[in-house]
Backbone as CSV, one residue per row, in Angstrom:
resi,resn,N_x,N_y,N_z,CA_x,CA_y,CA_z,C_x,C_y,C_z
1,UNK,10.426,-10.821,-20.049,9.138,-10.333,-20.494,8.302,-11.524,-20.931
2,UNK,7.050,-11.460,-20.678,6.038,-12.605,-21.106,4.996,-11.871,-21.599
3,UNK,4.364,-12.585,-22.092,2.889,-12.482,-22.836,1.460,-13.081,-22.241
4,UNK,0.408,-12.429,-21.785,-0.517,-12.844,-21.531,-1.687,-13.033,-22.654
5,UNK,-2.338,-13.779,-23.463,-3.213,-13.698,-24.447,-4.754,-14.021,-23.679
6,UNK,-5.541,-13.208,-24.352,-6.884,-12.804,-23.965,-7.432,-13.924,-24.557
7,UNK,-9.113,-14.260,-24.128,-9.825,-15.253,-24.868,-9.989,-15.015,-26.353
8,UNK,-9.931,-13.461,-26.635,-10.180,-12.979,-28.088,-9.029,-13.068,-28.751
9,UNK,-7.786,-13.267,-28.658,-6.410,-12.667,-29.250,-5.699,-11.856,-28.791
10,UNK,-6.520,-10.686,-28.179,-5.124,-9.940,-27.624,-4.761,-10.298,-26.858
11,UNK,-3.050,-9.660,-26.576,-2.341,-9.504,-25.753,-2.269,-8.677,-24.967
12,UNK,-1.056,-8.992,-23.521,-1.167,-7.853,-23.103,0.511,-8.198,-22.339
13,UNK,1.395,-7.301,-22.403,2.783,-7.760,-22.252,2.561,-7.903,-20.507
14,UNK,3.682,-8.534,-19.787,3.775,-8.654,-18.659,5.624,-8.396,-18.588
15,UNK,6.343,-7.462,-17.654,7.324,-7.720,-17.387,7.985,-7.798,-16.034
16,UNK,8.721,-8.102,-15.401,9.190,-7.903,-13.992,10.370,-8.465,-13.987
17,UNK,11.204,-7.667,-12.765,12.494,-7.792,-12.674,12.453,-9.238,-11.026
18,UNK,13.719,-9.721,-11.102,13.815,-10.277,-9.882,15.383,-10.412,-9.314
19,UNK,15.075,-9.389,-7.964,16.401,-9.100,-7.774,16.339,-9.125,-6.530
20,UNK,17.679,-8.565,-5.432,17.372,-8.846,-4.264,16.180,-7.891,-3.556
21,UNK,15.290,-7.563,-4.138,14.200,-7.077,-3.436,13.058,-7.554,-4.047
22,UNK,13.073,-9.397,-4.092,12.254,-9.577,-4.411,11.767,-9.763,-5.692
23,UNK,10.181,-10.606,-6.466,9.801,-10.532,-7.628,9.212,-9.253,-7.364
24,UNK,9.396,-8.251,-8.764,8.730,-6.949,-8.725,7.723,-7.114,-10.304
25,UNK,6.515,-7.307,-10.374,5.897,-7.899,-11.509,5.153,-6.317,-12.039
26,UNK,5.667,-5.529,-13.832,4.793,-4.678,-13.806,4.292,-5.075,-14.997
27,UNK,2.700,-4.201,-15.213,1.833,-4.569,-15.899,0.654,-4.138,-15.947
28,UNK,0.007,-3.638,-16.924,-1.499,-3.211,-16.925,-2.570,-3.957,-16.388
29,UNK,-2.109,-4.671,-16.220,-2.866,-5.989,-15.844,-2.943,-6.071,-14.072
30,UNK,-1.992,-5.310,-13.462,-2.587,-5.838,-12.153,-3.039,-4.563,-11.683
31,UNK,-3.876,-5.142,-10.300,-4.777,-3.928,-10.206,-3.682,-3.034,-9.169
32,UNK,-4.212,-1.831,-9.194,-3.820,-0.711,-8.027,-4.691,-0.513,-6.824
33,UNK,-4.607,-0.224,-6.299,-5.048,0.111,-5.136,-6.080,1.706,-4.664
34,UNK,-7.098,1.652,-5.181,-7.672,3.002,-4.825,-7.038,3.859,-3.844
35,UNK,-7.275,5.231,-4.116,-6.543,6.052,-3.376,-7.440,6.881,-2.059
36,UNK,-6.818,6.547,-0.770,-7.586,7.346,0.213,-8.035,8.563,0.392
37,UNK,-9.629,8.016,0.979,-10.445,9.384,1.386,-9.494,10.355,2.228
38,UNK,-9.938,11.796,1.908,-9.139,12.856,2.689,-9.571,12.488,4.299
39,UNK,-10.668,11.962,4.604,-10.692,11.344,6.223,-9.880,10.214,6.594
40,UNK,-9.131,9.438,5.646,-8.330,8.713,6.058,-6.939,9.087,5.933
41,UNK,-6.374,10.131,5.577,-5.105,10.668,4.850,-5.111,11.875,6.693
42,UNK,-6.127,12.328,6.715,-6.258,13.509,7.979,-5.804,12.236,9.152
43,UNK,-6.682,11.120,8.858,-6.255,10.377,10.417,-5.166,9.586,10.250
44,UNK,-4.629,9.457,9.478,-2.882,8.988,9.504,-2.088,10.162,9.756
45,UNK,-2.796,11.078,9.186,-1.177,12.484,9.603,-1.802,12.643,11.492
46,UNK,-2.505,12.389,11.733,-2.796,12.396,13.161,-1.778,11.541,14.180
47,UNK,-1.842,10.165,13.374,-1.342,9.264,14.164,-0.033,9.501,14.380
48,UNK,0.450,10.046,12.781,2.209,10.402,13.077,2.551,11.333,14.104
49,UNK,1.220,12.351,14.033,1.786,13.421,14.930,1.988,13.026,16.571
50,UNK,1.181,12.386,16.702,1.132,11.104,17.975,2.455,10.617,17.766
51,UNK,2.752,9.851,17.217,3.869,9.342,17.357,4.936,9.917,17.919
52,UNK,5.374,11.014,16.388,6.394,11.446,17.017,6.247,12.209,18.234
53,UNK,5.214,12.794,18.749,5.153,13.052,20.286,5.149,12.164,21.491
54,UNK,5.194,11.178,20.919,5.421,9.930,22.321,4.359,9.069,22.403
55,UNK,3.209,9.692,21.677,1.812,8.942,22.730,1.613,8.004,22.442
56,UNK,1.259,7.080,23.139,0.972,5.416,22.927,-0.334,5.635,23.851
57,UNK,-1.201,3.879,23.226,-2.375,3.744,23.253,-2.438,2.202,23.965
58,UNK,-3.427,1.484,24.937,-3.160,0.339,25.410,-4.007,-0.433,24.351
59,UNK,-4.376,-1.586,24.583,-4.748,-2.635,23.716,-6.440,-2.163,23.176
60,UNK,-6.982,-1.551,24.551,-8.284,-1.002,24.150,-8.288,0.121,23.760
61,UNK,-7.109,0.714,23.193,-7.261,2.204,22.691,-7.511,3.434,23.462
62,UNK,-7.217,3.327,24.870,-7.002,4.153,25.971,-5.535,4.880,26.025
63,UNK,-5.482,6.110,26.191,-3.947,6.843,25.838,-2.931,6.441,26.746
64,UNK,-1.950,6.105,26.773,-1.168,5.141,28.426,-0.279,6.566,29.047
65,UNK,0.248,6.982,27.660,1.036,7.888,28.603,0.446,9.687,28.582
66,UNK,-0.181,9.825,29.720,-0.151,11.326,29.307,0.229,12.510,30.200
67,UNK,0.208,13.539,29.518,2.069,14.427,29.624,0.644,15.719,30.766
C-alpha cells in the first residue's frame, strides 16, 4: 500500500497486488472508463451473433462468406 499526497495535504491511499497476472493497481484515483451507448452495446451483440454464425467480413467490410 502507498500514499499519494495532494498539493493541499490530503491523501489518497493507493494499493495493488502483483502477481502472475500482472501489476493490478486499485484506487480512487484512476480513472474508469465511461460506460457504452445502448447503440454501441446493440452493435457488439450483433457482431457476436455474426460470429457465432460464421460470417466473416473482407478487409473493406464486404461479407466473404454468404450462406
Amino acid at each position: 500500500m502507498g500514499k499519494f499526497f495532494y498539493p493541499d495535504g490530503t491523501q489518497e491511499d493507493l494499493r495493488f497486488t502483483a502477481d502472475e497476472f500482472g501489476y493490478q493497481p486499485q484506487s480512487a484515483l484512476l480513472p474508469t472508463p465511461h460506460p457504452l451507448p445502448a447503440h454501441a452495446l446493440e452493435q457488439l451483440r450483433i457482431a457476436e451473433e455474426q460470429r457465432a454464425a460464421g460470417i466473416t467480413f473482407d478487409q473493406r467490410g464486404f461479407r466473404v462468406n454468404r450462406k
